[in-house]
N, C-alpha and C positions, 0 to 999 in steps of 0.2 A: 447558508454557505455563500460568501464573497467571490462573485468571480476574480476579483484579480489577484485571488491567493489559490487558485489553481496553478499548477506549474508543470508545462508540457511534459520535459522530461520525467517528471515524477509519472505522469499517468502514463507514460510508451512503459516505464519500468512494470507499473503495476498491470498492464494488459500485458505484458510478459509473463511474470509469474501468473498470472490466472489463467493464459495460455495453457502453460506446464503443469501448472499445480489442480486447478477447478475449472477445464472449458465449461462447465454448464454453471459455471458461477459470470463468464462473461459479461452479464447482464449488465451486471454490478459498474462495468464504465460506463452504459450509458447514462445511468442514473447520476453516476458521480461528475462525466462530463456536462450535462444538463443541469447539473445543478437541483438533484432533483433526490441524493442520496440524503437518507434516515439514518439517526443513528444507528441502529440497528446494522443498516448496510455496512457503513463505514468501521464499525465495530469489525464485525465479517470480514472486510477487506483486510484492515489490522491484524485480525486473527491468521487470516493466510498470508501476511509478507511476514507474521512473525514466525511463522510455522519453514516457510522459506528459509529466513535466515537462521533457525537454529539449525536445518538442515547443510546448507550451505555456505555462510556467512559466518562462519567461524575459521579460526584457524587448532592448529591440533593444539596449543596450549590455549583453549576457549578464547580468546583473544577476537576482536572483532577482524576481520578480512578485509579488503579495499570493496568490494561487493559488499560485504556485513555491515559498514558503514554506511552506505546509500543504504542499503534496506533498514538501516535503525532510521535514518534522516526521512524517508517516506513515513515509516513509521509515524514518527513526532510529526511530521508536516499533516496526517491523517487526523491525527488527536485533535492538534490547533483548527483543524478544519470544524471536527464534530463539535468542540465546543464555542465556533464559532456559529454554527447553525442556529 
């Protein structure tokens, strides 16, 4: 993983929903801010901001949300990371 395709904001959003969604999942920034997450992890994290956005991140005709859209853009930002690894 490249440090300088971390991106602040993305990881305040994602300690957010792990906040709400998984606190015992927390771990998971520090690996990601270290530099130090597995795919596996990042899989995991993907799995919970997508689990997020279908909960949230839509609007009522399934349309993405102004929130739905940050969370799809983490999302891809997450992917390009893992297969940067």
């Amino acid at each position: 993983m490249k440090r300088s395709k971390l991106k602040e904001e993305y990881l305040e959003r994602i300690e957010q929903v792990l906040k709400a969604r998984q606190p015992s999942k927390i771990d998971l920034m520090e690996k990601l801010s270290s530099f130090c997450a597995s795919d596996d992890d990042i899989n995991e994290l993907r799995e919970i901001v997508g689990d997020e956005f279908s909960e949230k991140g839509l609007q009522l005709n399934d349309e993405p949300n102004l929130y739905g859209l940050e969370l799809e853009e983490i999302n891809g930002w997450l992917f390009r990371l893992r297969d940067d690894s």
